[in-house]
Residue, then its C-alpha position, 0 to 999 in steps of 0.5 A: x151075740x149079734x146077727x149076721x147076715x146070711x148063713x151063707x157067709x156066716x163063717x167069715x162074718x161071724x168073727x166080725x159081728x161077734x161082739x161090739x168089742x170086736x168090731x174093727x170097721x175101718x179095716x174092713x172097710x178098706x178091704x171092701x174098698x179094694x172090689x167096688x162090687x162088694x155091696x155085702x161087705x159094706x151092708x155088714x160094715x154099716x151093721x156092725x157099726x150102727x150097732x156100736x154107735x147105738x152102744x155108745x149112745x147108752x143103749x142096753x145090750x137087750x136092745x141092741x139084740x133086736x136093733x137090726x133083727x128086722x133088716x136081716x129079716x127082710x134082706x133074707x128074704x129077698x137076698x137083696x142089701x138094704x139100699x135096694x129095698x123098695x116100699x112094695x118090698x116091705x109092703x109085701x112082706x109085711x103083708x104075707x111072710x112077716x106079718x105080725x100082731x100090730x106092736x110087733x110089726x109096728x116095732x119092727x117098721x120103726x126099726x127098720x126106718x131107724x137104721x135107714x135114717x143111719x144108713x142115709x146119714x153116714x154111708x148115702x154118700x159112698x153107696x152112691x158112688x160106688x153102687x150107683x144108688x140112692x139111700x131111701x127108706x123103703x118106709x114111705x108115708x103110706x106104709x108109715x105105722x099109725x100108732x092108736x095103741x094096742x088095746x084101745x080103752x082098757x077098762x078094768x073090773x069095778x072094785x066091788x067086781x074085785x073084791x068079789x073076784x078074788x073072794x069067790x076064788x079064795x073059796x075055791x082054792x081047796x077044791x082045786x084039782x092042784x091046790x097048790x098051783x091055785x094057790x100059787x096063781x090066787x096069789x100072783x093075781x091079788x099081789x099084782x092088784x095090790x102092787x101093780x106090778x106087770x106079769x113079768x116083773x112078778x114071774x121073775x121075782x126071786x126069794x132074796x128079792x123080798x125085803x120083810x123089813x122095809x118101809x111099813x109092811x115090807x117091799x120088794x125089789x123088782x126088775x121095771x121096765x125100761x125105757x129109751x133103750x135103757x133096758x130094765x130099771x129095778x124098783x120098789x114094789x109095795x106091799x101094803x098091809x094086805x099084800x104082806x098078810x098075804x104073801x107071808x101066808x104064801x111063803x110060810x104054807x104053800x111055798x115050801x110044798x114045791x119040789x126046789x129049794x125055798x131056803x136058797x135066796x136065787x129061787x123063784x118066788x113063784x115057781x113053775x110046777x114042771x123042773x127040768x129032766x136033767x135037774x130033777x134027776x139029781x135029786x137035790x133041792x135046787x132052785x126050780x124054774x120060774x112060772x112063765x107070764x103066759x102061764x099066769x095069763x092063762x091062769x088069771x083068765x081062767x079064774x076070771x072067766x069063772x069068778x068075775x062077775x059085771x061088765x068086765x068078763x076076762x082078766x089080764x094082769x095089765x088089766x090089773x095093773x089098770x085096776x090098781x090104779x084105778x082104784x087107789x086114785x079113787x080112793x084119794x091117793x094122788x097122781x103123784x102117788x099112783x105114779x111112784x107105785x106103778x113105777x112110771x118115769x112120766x106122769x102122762x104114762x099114769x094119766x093114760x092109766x086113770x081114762x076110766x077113773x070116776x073123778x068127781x070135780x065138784x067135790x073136788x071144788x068144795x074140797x078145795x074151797x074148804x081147805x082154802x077157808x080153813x088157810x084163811x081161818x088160820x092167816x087171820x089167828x096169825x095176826x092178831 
């Protein structure tokens, strides 16, 4: 469903913007042609279709949901069309009504620039002559998004503090006030520092998603992030030895204690303790609903307030993720592959991971000087 523009004239225009399939831009446009003073119309002829082109650019159906969601936003507000816009509008209301946490306002600017970049390329010329206006972006240099990151360094917990972590947290699993639950979240935080998988990529895990059989200890398929409007990639997340011990454990003694049905391969493999009324009142074993990752982030951060010990004082499962990589680069797995089990397209995105990384260069060098005297050692029994 795409947005519309005012519930004002939602009626006429929901037709219009019902879907991309639906959109016949032309014909509207010759409509709007016929009174020079309907800038509404031509404000939902060039968001119908900056929305199909972006479709044929490639992009995911999630993406363009949110393309124009912040043009809408401060056009309601103003009860102006986009070309009228001034920067002190967007400054004020980004400053009050609109303000937001730094990457969702950050995104927000973004898209609202993107869309002017379009609405200047393919209709500057028609809103000039036929309203008299200049399509400029209201996005001015100075109220331009300078983007630092959102949280600067993270550095995750030692893998010492870790390890010491999750071992002080086993112990308290049966002294938990819902044992079950406890185990559900112990299980998520170890799968996620062993795998490296984000929140949301483990909240939506189904029971059919997990793959016993492949590779060494078995791997599980997981909907990634995407990238560039492509919308979520799926990938491999491995297990490792002591993630399959683990998670083998988790299906066969704690799984089953949930109200829903663990044998259907649809239902989560970590579900929510709450089921909907309506479900839950037909008494059969249905799939239940999934943990949410804020629910996980909560617990996550509870367990490590009471649990980590060291520098590191709270817990988030990216911090995890950073962890993971952390760790295993450490430990002598390479870039490379550290990049395959994050699941990163590019091996900028991993490096940024490894800023806290301990390398050690001179060992490196020794290491590197070995290997190159053994190369040698070998050239030379080649030729005699």
């Amino acid at each position: 469903m795409l947005p519309i523009a005012d519930d004002r004239v939602a009626g006429s225009e929901n037709e219009s913007l019902a879907g991309l399939a639906d959109v016949v831009t032309l014909q509207r446009r010759a409509a709007a042609t016929a009174s020079d003073g309907d800038e509404q119309a031509v404000f939902l002829d060039s968001v119908a279709e900056y929305l199909w082109a972006r479709d044929v650019a490639g992009l995911a159906a999630a993406t363009l949901e949110h393309l124009t969601q912040p043009v809408i936003e401060v056009r309601r507000h103003y009860d102006l069309v986009p070309w009228r816009l001034t920067p002190r509008h967007v400054d004020v209301y980004f400053a009050g009504p609109g303000k937001r946490g730094r990457g969702t306002m950050r995104s927000k600017i973004n898209r609202l620039d993107h869309f002017f970049a379009f609405l200047e390329q393919r209709y500057g010329g028609e809103i000039a002559r036929r309203f008299g206006v200049t399509v400029e972006s209201p996005i001015d240099p100075f109220n331009r998004p300078v983007h630092r990151g959102d949280f600067g360094l993270r550095i995750p917990p030692s893998r010492r503090a870790t390890r010491e972590m999750f071992a002080s947290w086993r112990t308290a699993l049966d002294t938990a006030r819902k044992p079950v639950i406890a185990r559900r979240d112990y299980v998520m935080a170890k799968l996620t520092y062993l795998s490296g998988v984000r929140a949301a990529e483990l909240c939506g895990l189904q029971m059919g998603d997990v793959h016993w059989e492949s590779g060494q200890w078995g791997r599980f398929l997981v909907a990634g992030k995407g990238a560039r409007g492509s919308g979520p990639r799926p990938r491999e997340a491995y297990l490792f030895a002591e993630g399959r011990d683990l998670l083998w454990w988790y299906v066969e003694e704690v799984r089953g204690e949930f109200s829903d049905d663990p044998s259907s391969p649809v239902a989560p493999l970590f579900p929510s303790e709450r089921i909907a009324r309506a479900v839950s009142s037909l008494n059969l074993p249905v799939p239940g609903i999934a943990v949410t990752p804020s629910t996980f982030r909560r617990a996550l951060k509870a367990a490590s307030e009471l649990h980590l010990s060291g520098p590191v004082k709270v817990l988030h499962p990216h911090l995890l993720r950073h962890a993971c990589a952390t760790h295993n680069f450490e430990s002598g797995m390479s870039l490379w592959e550290v990049q395959k089990l994050l699941g990163h397209f590019r091996p900028t995105t991993t490096v940024e991971y490894l800023s806290t990384a301990h390398a050690d260069p001179e060992h490196a060098n020794l290491a590197a000087s070995e290997r190159a005297a053994q190369r040698l050692v070998m050239d030379q029994g080649h030729l005699r």
